[in-house]
N, C-alpha and C positions, 0 to 999 in steps of 0.2 A: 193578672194571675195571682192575687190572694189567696192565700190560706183559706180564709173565708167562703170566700164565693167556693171553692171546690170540693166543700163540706158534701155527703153523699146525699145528706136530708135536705140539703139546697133545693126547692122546685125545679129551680130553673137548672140546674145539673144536672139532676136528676129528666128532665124533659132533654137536655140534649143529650145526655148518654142513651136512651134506645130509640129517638126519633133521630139522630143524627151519627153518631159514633158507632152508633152496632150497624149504620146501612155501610161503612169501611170497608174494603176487604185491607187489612193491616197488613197481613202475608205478601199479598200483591204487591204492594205500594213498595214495602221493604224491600223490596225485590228489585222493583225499579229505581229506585234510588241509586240502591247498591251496584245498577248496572251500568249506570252512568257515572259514578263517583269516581270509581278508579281509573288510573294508569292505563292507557291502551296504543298500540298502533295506531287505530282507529285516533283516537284522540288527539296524540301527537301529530298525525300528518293533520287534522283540520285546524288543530293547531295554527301552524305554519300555515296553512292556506289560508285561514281569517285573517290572519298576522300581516302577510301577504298585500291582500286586497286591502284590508284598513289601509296602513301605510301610501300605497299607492294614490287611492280615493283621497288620504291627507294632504296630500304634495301637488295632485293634481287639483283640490280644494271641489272633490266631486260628491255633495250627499247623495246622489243614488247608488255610488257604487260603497260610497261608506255603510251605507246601509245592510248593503250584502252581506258582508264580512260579520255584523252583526247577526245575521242570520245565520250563518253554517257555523259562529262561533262554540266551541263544546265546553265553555268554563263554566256555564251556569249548573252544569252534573255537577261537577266536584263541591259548589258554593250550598246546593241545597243538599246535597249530604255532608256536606260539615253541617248543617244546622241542622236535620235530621240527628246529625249522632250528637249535639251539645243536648237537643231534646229528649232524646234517651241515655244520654249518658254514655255510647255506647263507643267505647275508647277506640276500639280496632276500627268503624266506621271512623271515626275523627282521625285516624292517623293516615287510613286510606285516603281520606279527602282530602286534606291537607296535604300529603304528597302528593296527589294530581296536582293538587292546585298550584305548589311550588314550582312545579315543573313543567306547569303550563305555563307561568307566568315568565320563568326565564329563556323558557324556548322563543316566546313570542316576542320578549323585549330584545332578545340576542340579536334574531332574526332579523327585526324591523332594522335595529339599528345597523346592520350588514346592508339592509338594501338603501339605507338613506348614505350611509358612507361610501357607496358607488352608485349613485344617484347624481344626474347632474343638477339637479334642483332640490337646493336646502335651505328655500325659505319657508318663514313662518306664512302657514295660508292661512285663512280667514276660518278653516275647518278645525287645523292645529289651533289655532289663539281661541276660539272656543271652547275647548278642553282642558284650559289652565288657568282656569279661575271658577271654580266649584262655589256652591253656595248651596244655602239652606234649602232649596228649592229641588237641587241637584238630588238632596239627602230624601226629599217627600217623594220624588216621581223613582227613587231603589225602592223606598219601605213601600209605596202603593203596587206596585210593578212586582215587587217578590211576594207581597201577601196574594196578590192573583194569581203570580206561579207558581206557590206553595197550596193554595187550591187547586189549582188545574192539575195538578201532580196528584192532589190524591181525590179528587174526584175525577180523575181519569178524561179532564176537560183538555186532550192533546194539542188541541189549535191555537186555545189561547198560549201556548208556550211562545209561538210565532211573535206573537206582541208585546208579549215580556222580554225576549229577544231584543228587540228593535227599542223598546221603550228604555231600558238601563244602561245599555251600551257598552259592556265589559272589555271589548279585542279594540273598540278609536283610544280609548284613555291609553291601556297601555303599547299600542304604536307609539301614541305620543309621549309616554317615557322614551321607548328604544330611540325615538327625533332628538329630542332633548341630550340623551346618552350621546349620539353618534354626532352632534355638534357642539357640543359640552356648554348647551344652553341650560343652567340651572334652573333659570326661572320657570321653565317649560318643563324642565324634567319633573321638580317639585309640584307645581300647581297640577299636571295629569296626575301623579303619582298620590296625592289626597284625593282625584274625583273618584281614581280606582280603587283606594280603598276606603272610599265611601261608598263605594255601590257594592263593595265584597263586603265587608262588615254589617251592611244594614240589611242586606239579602241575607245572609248567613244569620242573622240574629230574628225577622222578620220569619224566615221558616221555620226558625225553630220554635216561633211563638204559634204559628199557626199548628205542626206538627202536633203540640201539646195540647191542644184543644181541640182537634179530632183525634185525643186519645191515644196515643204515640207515647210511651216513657208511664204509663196509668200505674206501673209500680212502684213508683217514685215515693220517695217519702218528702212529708212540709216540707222537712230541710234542703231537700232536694229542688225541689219549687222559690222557696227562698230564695234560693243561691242564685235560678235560675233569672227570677226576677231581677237581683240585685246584679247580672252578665247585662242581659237588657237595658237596664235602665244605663250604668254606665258606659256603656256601649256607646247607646243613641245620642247621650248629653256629653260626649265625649268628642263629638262631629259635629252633632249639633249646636254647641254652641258656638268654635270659632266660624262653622257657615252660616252663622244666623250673621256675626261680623261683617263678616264678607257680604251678605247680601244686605244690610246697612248702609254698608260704602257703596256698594251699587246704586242702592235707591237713590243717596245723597248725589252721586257723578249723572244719575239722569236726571232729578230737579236741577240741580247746578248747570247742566249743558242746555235745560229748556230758559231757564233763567238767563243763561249767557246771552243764548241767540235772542230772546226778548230785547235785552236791554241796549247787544248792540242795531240792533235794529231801530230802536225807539231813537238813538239821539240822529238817524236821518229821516229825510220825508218819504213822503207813501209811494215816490217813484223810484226808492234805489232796493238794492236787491245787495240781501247776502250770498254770495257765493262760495266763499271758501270758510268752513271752520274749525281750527286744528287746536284741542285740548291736551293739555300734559297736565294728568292729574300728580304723579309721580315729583313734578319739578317742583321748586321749593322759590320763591311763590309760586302759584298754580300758572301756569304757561298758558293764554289764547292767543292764537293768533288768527286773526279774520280777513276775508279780501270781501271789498262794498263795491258795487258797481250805482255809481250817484251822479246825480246832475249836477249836485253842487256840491263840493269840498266840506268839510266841516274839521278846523282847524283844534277845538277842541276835545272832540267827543272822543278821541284817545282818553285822555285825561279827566272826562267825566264816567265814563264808562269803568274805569276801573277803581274810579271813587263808589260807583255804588255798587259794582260787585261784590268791594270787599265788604260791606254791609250784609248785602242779601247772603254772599257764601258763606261768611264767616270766617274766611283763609285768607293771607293775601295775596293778591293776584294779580297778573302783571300781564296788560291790555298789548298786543301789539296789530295796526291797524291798516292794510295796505288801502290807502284810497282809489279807484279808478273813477277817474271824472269821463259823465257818457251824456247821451241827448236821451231819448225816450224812442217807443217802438221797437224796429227795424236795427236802431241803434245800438239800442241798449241788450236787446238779444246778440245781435255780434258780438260785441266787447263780451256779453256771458260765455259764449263756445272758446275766445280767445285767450279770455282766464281762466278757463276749466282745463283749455289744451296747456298754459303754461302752469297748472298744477303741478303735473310731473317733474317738470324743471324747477320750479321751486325744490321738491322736496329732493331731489339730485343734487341741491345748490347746499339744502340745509346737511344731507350726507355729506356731500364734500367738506365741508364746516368742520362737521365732530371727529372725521377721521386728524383734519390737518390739527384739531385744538387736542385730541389724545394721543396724538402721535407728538406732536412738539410736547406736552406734558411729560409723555413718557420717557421718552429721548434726552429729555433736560434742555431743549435748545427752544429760540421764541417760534410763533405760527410762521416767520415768512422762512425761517429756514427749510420748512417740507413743502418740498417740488409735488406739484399736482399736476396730474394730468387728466382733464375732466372727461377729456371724448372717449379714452379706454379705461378711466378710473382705476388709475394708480396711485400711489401715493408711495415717496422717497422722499429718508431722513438720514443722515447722520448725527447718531447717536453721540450727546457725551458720555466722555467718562464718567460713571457711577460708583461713588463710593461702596466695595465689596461682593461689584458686580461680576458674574463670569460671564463667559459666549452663552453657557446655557438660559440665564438669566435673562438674558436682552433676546435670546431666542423665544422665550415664554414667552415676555413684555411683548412683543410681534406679532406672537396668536392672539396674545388676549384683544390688540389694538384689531385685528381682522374680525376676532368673533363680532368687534361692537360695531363693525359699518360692514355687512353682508354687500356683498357686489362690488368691491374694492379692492386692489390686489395691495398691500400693504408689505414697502420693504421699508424694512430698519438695520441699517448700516454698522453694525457695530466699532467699537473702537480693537488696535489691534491687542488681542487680551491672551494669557494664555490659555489651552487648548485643554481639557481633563484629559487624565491617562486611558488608555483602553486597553482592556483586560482582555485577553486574547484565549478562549478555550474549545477545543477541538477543531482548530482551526475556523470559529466564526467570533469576532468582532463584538462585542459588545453593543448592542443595536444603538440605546440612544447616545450613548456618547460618539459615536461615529457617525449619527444623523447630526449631531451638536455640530461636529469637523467641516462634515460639507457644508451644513446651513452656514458657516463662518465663511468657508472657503466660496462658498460661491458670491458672497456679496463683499468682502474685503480683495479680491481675486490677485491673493500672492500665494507664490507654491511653498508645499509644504514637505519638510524634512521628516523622519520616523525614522524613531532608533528603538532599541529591546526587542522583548520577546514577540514573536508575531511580528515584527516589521513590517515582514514581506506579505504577509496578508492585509494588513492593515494599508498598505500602500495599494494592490491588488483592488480592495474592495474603494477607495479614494479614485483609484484613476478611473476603475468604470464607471462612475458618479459624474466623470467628464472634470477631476479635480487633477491640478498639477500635484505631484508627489514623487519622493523618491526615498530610500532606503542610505541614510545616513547614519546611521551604525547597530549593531547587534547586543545583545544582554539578555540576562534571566530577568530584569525587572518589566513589567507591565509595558506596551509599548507607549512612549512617550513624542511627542508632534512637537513640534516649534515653527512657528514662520522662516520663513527661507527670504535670507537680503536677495536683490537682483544678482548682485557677485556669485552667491553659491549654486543659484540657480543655471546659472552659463554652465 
């Protein structure tokens, strides 16, 4: 959109403005825009219903019903009239749509993460891990998908909206913030939260390119065009380039993983077979680990194999090689179903590992001190004493070690520490420091004395927690807890 080219003695301007721009009806278009922009009932309940459905289709890891929710989703109103009013300029249009937009996005991310926090299933599915890690790719199929739906809008082309719908996918990304929110997975929260606004930004920037070239904003002055140009361009190089990054590192993790399986393949003969192969691009050297199903052992190819990896990848990397020695045929396909079945318990084996290796880290104590229990997947530790640590402290350190092994019930035993005060006002309890009381009292399990103001509620709201407690003296100061000896407790 040059200065240039928009000159009126331009031919080719001049041939689109009455072969192209005056077949417009502008009035019309305006109209609709503006009718989908704003704030509605309407908009808020389909809101929550896409919000809804996405989420659900996430967790069950289902693209057909994901796709749904794509479909009755209503945010792409308020995205192409923000671009519409950046291309006219037209501030009450930008502040209408941008308040839809606000208020769509927080209903939906509220929502979703309400239904994943009483959901019994919060792992990452194969649908959620697809939507946290955006790339360059991500940004071409917004910008071609909005320049189709910013023609379909104003040449009145209805149905292609359906495929614009489905093609950018505005309601999965942000589920997958509200997933991220409601398990305080960051990595998840952040990687949806750039693909969402990468498809808001490049759609909202993309119509308003189009808008302005079927005539939309023609009062405009250069300056105005200028300005425009130079939103666009930093806009696009503003996404664009950290997802050109990102799909760099992709390209590089798919030759590297076609590389891997080549080379462990090469150092056995033409009867053994790859079965298993687990990459950690993330670990520092690069992590494989493979399982070979072979006639004959090969007592080196660990150690050659990660001699020439580190050449061909260029990282160092560090081979790790299960052998299973087999006959051929009949043979050699059993032992495959037998190691594909003990896949799962491998990776059970390598969970139980990380919980007992960050739970002993965390705790301050070596791995054999934390009690596992593999068949119900527990894990118990007592904690040392930590230098400036409180009950709250070793309560987070707790979550954090459960957020990192999903399917694990994770106790950490703290040491006996003192208790924070709890502020007692209209009769309710200060929520977390009274959740801090129990989480101690339930896993140290000695009773607890309360004395000051509020005692008697603060003891109230302990016993119905199923916590031993009792009222050991009264005061204007904040109510204050202490461990109770066995003595005091008789």
């Amino acid at each position: 959109m040059s200065i240039a080219l928009l000159k009126p003695d331009n031919p080719v301007v001049a041939w689109w403005r009455t072969r192209v721009i005056a077949t417009v009806d502008h009035v019309d278009v305006v109209e609709k825009v503006r009718e989908d922009a704003g704030f509605t009932g309407r908009y808020a309940f389909m809101t929550l219903m896409s919000a809804g459905i996405a989420v659900l289709g996430l967790l069950l890891s289902s693209p057909a019903v994901v796709i749904g929710a794509m479909l009755i989703s209503p945010l792409m109103g308020p995205i192409i009239g923000l671009g519409f009013g950046l291309a006219t300029f037209d501030w009450n249009e930008i502040r209408t749509a941008a308040i839809a937009l606000a208020l769509g996005i927080v209903i939906a991310v509220l929502f979703t993460a309400l239904l994943v926090l009483v959901s019994p299933i919060q792992n990452v599915t194969t649908e959620i891990a697809a939507r946290t890690r955006p790339n360059l790719f991500d940004l071409m199929i917004a910008l071609f998908s909005a320049l189709a739906g910013a023609y379909a809008m104003i040449r009145g082309r209805a149905g292609t909206v359906v495929g614009v719908a489905i093609a950018t996918a505005l309601m999965p990304p942000l589920a997958v913030v509200g997933f991220g929110l409601a398990t305080w997975n960051w990595t998840v929260f952040a990687g949806s939260l750039l693909l969402f606004l990468t498809n808001l930004i490049t759609i909202a920037v993309a119509a308003a390119v189009v808008a302005r070239l079927y005539g939309f904003g023609s009062h405009l002055s250069p300056q105005h065009t200028m300005l425009q140009t130079i939103v666009v361009t930093v806009a696009l190089a503003a996404f664009a380039i950290p997802l050109g990054l990102v799909l760099v590192q992709l390209g590089w993790e798919a030759n590297a993983s076609r590389q891997i399986r080549e080379v462990i393949s090469s150092e056995f003969e033409g009867a053994a077979r790859l079965s298993q192969v687990e990459i950690d691009y993330e670990a520092q050297p690069v992590r494989v680990t493979a399982t070979v199903l072979t006639p004959q052992l090969r007592a080196e190819a660990e150690a050659r194999a990660t001699a020439v990896l580190r050449e061909l990848v260029g990282r160092p990397v560090a081979v790790e090689l299960e052998q299973i020695r087999v006959g051929t045929g009949a043979q050699a396909e059993a032992a495959q179903v037998a190691a594909a079945q003990a896949s799962s318990a491998t990776a059970a084996n390598r969970l139980a590992a990380r919980a007992q290796e960050q739970l002993a880290l965390i705790a301050g104590v070596k791995g054999d001190a934390v009690l596992l229990d593999r068949d119900n997947r527990r894990a118990v530790v007592n904690a040392a004493p930590l230098p400036g640590a409180n009950l709250a402290a070793y309560r987070a350190l707790e979550t954090r070690v459960s957020a990192g092994v999903q399917g694990w019930t994770v106790t950490l035993i703290p040491p006996v520490a003192a208790f924070p005060d709890i502020a007692v006002a209209d009769d309710k309890p200060d929520a977390d420091a009274l959740a801090t009381a129990i989480w101690a009292a339930q896993r140290i399990k000695l009773p607890i004395g309360v004395s000051g103001s509020g005692a008697q509620t603060v003891v109230d709201a302990l016993t119905e927690a199923g916590i031993d407690a009792r009222v050991t003296g009264n005061g204007t100061a904040p109510a204050r807890l202490r461990w109770l000896a066995p003595e005091e407790a008789d």
